[in-house]
PDB file with one MODEL, atoms N, CA, C and O in Angstrom:
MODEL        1
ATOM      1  N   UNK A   1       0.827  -1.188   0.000  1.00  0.00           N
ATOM      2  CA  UNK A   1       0.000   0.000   0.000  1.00  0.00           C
ATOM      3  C   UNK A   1       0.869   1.249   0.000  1.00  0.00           C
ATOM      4  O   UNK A   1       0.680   2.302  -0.609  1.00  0.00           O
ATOM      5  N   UNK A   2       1.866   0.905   0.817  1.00  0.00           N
ATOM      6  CA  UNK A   2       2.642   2.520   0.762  1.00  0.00           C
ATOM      7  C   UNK A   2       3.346   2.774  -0.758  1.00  0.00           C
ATOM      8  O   UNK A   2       3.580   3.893  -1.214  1.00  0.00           O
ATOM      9  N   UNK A   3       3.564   1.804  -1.276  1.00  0.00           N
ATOM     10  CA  UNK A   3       4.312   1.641  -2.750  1.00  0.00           C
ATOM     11  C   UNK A   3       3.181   3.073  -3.853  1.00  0.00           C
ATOM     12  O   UNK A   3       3.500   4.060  -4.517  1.00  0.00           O
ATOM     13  N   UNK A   4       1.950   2.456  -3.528  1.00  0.00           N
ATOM     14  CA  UNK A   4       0.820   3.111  -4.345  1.00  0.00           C
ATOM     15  C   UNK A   4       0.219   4.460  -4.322  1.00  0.00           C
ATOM     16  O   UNK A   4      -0.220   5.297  -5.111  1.00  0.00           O
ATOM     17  N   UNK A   5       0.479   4.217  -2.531  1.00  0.00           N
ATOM     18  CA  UNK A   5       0.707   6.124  -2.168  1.00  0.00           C
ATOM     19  C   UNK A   5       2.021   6.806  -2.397  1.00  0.00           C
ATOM     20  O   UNK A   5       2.085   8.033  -2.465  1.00  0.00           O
ATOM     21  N   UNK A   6       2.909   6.150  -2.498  1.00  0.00           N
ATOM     22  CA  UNK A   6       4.304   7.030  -3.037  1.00  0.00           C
ATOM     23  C   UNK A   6       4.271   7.270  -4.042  1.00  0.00           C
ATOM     24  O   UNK A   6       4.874   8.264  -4.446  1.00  0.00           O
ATOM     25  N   UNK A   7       3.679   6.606  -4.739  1.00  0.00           N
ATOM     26  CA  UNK A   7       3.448   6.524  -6.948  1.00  0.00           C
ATOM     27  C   UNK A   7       2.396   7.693  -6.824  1.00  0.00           C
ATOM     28  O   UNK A   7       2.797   8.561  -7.600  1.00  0.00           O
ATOM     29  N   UNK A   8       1.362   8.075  -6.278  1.00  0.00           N
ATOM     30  CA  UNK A   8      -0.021   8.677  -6.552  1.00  0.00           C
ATOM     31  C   UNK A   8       0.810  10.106  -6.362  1.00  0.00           C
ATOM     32  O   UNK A   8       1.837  10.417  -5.759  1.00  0.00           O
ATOM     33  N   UNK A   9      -0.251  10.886  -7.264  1.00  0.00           N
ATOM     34  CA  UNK A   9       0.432  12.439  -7.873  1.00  0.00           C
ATOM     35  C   UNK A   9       0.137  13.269  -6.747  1.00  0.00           C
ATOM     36  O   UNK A   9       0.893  14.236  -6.658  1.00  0.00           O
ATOM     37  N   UNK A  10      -0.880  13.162  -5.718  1.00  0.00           N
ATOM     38  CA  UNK A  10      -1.174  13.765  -4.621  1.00  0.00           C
ATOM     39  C   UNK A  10      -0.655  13.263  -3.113  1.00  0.00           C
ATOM     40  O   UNK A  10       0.159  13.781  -2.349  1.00  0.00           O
ATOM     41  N   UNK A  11      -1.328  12.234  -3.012  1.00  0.00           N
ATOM     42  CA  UNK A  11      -0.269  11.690  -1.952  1.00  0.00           C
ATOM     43  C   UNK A  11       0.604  11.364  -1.668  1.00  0.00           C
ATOM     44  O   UNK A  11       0.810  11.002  -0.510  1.00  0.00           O
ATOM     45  N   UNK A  12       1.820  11.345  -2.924  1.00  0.00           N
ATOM     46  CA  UNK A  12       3.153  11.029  -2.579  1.00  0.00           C
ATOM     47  C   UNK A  12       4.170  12.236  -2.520  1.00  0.00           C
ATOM     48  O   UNK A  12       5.398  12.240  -2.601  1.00  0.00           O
ATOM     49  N   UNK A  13       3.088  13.449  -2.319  1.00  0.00           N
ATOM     50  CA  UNK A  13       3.883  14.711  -1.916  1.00  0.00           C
ATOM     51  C   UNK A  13       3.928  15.065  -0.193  1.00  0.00           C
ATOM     52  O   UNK A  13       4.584  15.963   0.336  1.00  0.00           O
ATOM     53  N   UNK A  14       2.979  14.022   0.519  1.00  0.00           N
ATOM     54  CA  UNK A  14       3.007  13.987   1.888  1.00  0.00           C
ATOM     55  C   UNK A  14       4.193  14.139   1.871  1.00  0.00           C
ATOM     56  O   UNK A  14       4.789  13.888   0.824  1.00  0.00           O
ATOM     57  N   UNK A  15       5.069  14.699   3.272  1.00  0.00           N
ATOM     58  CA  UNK A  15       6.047  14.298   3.948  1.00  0.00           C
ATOM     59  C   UNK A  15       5.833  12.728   4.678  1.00  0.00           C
ATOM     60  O   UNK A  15       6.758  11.917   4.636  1.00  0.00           O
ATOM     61  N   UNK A  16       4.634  12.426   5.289  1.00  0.00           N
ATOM     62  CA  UNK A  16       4.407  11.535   5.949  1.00  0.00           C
ATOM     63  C   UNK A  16       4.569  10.198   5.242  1.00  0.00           C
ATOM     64  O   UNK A  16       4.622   9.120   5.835  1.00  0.00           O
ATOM     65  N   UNK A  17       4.643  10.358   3.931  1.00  0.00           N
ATOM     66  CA  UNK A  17       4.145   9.182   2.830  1.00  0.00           C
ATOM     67  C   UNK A  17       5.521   9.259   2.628  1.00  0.00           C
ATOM     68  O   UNK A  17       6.056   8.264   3.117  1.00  0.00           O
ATOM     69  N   UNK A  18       6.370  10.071   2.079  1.00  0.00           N
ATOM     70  CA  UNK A  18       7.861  10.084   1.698  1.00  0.00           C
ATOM     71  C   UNK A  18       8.500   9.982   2.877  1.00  0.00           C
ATOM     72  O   UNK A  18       9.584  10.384   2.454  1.00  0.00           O
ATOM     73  N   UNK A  19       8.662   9.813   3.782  1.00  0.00           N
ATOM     74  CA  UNK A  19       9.529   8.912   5.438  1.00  0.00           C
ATOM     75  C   UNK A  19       8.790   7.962   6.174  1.00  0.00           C
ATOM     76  O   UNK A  19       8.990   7.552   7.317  1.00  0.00           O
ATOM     77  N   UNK A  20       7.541   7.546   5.024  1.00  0.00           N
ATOM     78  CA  UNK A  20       7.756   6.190   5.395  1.00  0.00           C
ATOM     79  C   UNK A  20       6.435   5.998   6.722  1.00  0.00           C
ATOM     80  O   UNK A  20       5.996   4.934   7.158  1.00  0.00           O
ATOM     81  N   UNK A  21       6.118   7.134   7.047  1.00  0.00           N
ATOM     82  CA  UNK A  21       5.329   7.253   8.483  1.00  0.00           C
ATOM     83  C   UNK A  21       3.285   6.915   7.645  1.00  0.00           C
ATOM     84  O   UNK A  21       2.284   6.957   8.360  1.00  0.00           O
ATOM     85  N   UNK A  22       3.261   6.751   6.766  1.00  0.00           N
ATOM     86  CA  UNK A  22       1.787   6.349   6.221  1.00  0.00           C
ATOM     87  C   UNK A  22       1.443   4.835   6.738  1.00  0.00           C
ATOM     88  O   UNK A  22       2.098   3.805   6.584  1.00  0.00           O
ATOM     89  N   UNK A  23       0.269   5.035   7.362  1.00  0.00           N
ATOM     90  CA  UNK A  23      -0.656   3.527   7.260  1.00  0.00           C
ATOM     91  C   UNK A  23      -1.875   4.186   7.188  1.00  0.00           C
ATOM     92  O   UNK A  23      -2.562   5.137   7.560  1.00  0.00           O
ATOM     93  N   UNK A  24      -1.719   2.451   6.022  1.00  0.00           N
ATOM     94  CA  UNK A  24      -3.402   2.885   5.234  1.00  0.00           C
ATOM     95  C   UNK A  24      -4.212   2.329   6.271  1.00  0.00           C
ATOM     96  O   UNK A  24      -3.682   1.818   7.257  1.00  0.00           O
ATOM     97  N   UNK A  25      -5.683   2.397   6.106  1.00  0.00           N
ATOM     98  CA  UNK A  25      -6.765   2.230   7.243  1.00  0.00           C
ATOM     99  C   UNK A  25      -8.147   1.719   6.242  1.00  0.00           C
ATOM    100  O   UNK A  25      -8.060   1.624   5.018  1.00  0.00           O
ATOM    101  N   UNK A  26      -9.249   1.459   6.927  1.00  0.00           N
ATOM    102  CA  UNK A  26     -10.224   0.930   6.432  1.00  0.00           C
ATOM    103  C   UNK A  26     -10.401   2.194   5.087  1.00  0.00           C
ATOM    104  O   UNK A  26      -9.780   3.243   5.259  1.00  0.00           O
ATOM    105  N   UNK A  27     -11.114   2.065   3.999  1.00  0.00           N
ATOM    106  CA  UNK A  27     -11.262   2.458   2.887  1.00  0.00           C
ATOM    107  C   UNK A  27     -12.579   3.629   3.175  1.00  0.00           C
ATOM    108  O   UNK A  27     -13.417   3.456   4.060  1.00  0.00           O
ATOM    109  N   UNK A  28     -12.568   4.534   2.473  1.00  0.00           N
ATOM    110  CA  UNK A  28     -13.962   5.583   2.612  1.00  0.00           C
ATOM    111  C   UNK A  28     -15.434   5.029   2.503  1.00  0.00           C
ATOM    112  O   UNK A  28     -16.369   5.812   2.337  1.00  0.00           O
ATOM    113  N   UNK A  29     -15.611   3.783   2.589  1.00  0.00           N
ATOM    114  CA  UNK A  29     -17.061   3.110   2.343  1.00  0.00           C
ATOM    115  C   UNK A  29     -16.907   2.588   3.911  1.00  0.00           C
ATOM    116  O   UNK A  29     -17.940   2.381   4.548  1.00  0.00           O
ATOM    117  N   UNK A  30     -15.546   2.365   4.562  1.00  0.00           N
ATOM    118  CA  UNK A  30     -16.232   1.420   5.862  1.00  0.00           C
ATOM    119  C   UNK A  30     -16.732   2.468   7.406  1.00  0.00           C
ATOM    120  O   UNK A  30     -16.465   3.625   7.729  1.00  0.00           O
ATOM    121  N   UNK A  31     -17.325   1.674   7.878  1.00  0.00           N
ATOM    122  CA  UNK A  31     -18.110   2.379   8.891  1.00  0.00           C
ATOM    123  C   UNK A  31     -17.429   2.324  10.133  1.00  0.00           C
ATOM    124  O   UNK A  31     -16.237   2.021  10.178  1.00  0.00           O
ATOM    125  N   UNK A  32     -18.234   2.651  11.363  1.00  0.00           N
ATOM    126  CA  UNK A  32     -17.180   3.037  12.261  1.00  0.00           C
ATOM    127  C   UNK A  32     -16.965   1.708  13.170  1.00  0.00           C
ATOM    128  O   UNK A  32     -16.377   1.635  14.249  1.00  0.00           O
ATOM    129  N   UNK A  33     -17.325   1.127  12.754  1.00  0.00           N
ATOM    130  CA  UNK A  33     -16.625  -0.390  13.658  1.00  0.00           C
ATOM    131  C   UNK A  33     -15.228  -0.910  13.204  1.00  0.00           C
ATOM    132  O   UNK A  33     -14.227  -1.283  13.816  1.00  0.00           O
ATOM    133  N   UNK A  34     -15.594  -0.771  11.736  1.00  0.00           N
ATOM    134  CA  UNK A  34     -13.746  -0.668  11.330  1.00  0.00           C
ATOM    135  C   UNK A  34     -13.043   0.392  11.499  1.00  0.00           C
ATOM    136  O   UNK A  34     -11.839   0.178  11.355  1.00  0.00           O
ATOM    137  N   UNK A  35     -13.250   1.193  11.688  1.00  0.00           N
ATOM    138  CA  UNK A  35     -12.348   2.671  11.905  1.00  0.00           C
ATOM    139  C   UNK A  35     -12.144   2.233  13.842  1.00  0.00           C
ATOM    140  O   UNK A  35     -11.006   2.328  14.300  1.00  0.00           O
ATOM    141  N   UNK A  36     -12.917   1.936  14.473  1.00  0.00           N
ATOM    142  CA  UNK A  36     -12.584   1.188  15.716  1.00  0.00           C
ATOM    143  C   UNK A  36     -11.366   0.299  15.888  1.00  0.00           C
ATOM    144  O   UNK A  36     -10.502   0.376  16.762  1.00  0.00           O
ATOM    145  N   UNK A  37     -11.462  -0.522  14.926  1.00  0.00           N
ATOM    146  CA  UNK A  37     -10.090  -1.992  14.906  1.00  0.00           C
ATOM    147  C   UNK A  37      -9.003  -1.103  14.009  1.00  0.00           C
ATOM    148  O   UNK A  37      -7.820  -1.442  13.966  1.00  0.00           O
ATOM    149  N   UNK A  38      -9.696   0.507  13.028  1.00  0.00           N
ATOM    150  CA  UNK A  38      -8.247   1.024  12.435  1.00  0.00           C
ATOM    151  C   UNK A  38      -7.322   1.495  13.852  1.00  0.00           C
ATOM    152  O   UNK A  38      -6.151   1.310  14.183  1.00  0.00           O
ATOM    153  N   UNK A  39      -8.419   2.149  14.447  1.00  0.00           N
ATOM    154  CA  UNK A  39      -7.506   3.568  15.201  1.00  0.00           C
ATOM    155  C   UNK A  39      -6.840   2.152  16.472  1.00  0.00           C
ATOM    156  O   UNK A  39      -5.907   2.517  17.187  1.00  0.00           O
ATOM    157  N   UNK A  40      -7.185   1.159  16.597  1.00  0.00           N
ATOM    158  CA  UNK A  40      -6.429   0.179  17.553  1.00  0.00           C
ATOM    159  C   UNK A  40      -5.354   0.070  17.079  1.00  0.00           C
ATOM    160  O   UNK A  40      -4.439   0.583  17.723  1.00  0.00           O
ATOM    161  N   UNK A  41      -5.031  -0.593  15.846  1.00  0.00           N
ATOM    162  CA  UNK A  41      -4.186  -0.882  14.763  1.00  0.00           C
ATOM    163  C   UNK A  41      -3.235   0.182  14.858  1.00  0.00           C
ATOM    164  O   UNK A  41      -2.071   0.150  15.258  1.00  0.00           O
ATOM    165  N   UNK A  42      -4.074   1.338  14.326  1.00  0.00           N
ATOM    166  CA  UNK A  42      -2.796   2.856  14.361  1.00  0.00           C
ATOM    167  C   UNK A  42      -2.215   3.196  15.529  1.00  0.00           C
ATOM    168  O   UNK A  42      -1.211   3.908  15.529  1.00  0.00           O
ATOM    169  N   UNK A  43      -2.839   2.674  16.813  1.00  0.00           N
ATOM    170  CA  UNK A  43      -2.345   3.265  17.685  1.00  0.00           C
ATOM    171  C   UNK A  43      -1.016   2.564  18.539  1.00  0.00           C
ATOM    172  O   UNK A  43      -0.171   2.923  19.359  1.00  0.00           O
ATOM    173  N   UNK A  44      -1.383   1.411  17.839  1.00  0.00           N
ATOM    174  CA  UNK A  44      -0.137   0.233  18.245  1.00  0.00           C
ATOM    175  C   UNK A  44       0.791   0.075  17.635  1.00  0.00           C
ATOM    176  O   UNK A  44       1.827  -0.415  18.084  1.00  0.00           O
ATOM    177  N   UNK A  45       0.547   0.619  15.984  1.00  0.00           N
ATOM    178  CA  UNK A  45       1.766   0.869  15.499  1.00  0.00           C
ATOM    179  C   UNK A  45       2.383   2.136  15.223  1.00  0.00           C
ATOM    180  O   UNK A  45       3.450   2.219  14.617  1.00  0.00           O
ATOM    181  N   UNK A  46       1.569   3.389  15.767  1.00  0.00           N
ATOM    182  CA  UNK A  46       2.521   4.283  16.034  1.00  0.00           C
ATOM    183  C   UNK A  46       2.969   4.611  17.424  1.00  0.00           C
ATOM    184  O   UNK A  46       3.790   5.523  17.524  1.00  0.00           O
ATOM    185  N   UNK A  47       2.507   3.934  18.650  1.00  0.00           N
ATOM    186  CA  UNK A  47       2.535   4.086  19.709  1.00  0.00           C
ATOM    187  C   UNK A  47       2.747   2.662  20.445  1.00  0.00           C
ATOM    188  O   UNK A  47       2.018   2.422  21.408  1.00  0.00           O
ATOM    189  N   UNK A  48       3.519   1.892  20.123  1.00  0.00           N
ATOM    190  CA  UNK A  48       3.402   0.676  21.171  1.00  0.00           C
ATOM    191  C   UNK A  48       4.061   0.913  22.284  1.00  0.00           C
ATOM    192  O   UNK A  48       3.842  -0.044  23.026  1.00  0.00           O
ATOM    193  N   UNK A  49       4.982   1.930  22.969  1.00  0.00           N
ATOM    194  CA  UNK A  49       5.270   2.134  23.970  1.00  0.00           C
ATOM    195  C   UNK A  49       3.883   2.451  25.177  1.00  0.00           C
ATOM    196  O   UNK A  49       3.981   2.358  26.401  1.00  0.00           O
ATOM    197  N   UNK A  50       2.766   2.796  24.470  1.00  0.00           N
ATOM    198  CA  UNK A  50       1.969   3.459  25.237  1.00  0.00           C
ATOM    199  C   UNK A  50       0.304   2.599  25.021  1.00  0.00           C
ATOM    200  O   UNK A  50      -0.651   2.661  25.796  1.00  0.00           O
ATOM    201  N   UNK A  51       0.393   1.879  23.796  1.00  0.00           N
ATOM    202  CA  UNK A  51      -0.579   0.920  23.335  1.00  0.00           C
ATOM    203  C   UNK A  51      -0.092  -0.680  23.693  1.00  0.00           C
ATOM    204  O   UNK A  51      -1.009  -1.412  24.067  1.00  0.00           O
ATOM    205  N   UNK A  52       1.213  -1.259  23.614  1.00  0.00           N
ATOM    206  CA  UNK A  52       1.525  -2.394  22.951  1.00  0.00           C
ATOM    207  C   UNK A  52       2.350  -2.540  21.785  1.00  0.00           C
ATOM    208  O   UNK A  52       2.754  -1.467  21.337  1.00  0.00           O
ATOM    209  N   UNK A  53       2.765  -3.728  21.076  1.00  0.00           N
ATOM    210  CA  UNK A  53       3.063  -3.674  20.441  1.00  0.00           C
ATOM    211  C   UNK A  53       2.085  -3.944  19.270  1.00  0.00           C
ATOM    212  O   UNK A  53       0.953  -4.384  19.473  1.00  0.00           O
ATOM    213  N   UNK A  54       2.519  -3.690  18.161  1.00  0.00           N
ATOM    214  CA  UNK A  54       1.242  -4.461  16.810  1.00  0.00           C
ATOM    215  C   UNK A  54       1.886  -6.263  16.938  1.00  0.00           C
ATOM    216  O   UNK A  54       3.040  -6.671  17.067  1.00  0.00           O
ATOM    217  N   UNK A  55       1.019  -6.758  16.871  1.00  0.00           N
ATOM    218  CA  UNK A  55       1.204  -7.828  16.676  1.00  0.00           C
ATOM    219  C   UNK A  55       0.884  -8.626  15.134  1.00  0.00           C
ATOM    220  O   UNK A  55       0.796  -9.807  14.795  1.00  0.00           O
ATOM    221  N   UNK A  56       0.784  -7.490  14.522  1.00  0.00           N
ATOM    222  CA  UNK A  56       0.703  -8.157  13.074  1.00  0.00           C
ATOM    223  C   UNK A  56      -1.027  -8.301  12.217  1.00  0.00           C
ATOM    224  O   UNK A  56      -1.416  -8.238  11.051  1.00  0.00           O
ATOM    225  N   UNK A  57      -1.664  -8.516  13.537  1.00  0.00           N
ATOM    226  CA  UNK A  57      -3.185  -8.554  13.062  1.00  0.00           C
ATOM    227  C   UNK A  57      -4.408  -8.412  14.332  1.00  0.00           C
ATOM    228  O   UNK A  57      -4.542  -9.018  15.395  1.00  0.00           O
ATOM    229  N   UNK A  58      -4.958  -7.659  13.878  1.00  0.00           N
ATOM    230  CA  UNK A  58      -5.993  -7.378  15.127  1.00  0.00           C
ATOM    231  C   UNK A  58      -6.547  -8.793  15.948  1.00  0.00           C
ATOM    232  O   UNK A  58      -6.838  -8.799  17.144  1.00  0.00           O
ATOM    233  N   UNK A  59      -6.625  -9.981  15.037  1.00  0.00           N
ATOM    234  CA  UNK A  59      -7.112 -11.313  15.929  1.00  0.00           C
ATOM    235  C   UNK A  59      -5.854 -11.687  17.034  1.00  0.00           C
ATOM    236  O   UNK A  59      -5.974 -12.482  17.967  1.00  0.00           O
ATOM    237  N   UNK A  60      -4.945 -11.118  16.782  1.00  0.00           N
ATOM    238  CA  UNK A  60      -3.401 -11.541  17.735  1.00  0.00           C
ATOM    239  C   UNK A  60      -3.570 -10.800  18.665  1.00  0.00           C
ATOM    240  O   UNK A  60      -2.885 -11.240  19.588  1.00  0.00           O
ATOM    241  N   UNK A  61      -4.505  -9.209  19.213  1.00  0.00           N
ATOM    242  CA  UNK A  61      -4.440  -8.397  20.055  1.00  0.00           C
ATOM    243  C   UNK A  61      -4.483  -8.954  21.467  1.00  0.00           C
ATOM    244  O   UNK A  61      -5.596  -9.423  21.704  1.00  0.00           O
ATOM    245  N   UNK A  62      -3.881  -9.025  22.184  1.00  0.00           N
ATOM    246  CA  UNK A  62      -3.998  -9.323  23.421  1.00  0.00           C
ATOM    247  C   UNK A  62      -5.127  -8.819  24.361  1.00  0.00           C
ATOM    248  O   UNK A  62      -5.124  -7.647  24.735  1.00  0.00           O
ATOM    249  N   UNK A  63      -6.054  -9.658  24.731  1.00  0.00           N
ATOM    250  CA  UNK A  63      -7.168  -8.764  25.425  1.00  0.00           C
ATOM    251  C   UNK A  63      -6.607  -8.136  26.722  1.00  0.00           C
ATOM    252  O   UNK A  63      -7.472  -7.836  27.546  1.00  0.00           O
ATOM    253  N   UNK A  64      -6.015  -8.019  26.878  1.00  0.00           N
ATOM    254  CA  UNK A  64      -5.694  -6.949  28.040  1.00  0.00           C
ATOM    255  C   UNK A  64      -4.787  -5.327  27.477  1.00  0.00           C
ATOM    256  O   UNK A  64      -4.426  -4.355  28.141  1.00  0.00           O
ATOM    257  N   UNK A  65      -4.688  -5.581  26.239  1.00  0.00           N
ATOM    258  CA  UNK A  65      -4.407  -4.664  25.372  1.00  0.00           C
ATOM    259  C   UNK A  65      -5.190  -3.942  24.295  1.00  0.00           C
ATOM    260  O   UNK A  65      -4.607  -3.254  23.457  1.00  0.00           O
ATOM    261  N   UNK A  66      -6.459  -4.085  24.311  1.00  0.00           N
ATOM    262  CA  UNK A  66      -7.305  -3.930  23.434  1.00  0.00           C
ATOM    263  C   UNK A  66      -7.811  -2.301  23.877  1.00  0.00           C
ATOM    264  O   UNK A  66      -7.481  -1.646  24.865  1.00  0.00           O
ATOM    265  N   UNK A  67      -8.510  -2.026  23.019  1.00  0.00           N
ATOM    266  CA  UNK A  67      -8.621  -0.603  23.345  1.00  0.00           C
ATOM    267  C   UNK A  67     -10.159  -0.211  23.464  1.00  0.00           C
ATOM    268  O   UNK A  67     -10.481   0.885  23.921  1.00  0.00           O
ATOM    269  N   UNK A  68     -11.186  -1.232  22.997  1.00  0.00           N
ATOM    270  CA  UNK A  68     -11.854  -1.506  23.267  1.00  0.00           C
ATOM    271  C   UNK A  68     -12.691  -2.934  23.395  1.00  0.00           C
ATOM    272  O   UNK A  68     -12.207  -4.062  23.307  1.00  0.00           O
ATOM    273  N   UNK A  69     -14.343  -2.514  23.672  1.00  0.00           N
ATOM    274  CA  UNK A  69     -14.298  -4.172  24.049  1.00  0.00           C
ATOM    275  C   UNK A  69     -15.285  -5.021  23.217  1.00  0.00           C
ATOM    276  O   UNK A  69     -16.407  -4.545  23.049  1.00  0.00           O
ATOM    277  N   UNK A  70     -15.062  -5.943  22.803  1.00  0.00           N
ATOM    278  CA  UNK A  70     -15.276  -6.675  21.337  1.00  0.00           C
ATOM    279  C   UNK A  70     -16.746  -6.924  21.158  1.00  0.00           C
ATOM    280  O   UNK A  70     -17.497  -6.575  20.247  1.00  0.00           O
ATOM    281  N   UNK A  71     -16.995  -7.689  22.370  1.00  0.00           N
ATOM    282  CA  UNK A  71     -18.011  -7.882  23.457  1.00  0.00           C
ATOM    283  C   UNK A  71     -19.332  -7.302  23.278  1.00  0.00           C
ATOM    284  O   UNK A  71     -20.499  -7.554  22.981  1.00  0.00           O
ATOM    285  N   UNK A  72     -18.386  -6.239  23.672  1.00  0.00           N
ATOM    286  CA  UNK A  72     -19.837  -4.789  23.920  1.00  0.00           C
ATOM    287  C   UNK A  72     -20.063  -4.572  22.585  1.00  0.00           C
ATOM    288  O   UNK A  72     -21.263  -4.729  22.358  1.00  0.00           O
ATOM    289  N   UNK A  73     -19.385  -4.253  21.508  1.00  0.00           N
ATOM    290  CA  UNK A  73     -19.568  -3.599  20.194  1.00  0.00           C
ATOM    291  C   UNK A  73     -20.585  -4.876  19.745  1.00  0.00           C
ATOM    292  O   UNK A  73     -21.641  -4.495  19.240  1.00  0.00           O
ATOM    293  N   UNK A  74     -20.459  -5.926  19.829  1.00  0.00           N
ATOM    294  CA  UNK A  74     -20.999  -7.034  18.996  1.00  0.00           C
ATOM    295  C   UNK A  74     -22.733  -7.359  19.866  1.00  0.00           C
ATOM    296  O   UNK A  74     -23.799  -7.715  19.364  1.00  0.00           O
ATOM    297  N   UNK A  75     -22.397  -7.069  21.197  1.00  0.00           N
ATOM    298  CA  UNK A  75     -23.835  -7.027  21.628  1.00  0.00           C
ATOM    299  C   UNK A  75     -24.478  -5.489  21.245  1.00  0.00           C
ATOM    300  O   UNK A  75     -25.687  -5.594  21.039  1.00  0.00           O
ATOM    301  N   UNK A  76     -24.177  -4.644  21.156  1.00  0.00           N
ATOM    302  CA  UNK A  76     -24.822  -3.520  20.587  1.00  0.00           C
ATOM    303  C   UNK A  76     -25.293  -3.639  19.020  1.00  0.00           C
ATOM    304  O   UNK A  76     -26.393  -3.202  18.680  1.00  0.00           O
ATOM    305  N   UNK A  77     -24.350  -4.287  18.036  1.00  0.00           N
ATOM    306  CA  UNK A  77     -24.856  -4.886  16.580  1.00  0.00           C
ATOM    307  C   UNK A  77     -25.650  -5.835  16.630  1.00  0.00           C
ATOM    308  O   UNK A  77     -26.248  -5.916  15.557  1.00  0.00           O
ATOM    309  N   UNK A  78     -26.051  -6.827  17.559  1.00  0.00           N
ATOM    310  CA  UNK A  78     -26.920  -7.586  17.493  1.00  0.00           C
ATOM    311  C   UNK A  78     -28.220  -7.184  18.410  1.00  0.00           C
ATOM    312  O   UNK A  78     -29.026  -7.985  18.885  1.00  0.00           O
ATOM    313  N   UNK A  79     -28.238  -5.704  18.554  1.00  0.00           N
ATOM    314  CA  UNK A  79     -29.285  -5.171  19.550  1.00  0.00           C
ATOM    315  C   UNK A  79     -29.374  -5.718  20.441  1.00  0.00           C
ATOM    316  O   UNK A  79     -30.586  -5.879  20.583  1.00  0.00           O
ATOM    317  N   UNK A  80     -28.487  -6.516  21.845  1.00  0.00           N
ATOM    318  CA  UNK A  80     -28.659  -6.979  22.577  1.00  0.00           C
ATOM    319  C   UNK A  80     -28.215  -5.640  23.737  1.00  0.00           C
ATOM    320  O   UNK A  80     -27.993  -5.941  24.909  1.00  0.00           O
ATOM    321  N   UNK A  81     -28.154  -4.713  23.443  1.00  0.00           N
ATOM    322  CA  UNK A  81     -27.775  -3.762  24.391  1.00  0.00           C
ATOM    323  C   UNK A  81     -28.442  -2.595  23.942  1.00  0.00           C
ATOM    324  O   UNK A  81     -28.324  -1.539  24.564  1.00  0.00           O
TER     325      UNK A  81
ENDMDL
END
């Protein structure tokens, strides 16, 4: 992904995109349950001193590291809350 934002005529004039500091995130169609597992994601890999580390994939998150709770989001989508 970063290959495609360095190639693109607009975004590869970021500074952020040219040192390397870009991660891509859920796409402009997804809703906020994925922007939930993005900003976990982003926050572990720009912050694991203060998040964790990334472990490579949100199913690897350590539940005592999670940032929120899986639980609750999934009983609220199934209207159980």
């Amino acid at each position: 992904m970063i290959q495609s934002a360095q190639s693109h005529e607009t975004v590869g004039t970021l500074r952020a995109v040219q040192e390397g500091n870009f991660v891509r995130t859920g796409g402009k169609r997804m809703g906020p349950i994925v922007d939930l597992f993005s900003a976990e994601a982003t926050a572990k890999q720009l912050y694991p001193e203060e998040f964790g580390e990334w472990p490579g994939s949100i199913d690897e998150v350590p539940e005592d590291e999670r940032l929120f709770d899986r639980q609750r989001v999934a009983d609220v989508v199934n209207g159980e809350l």
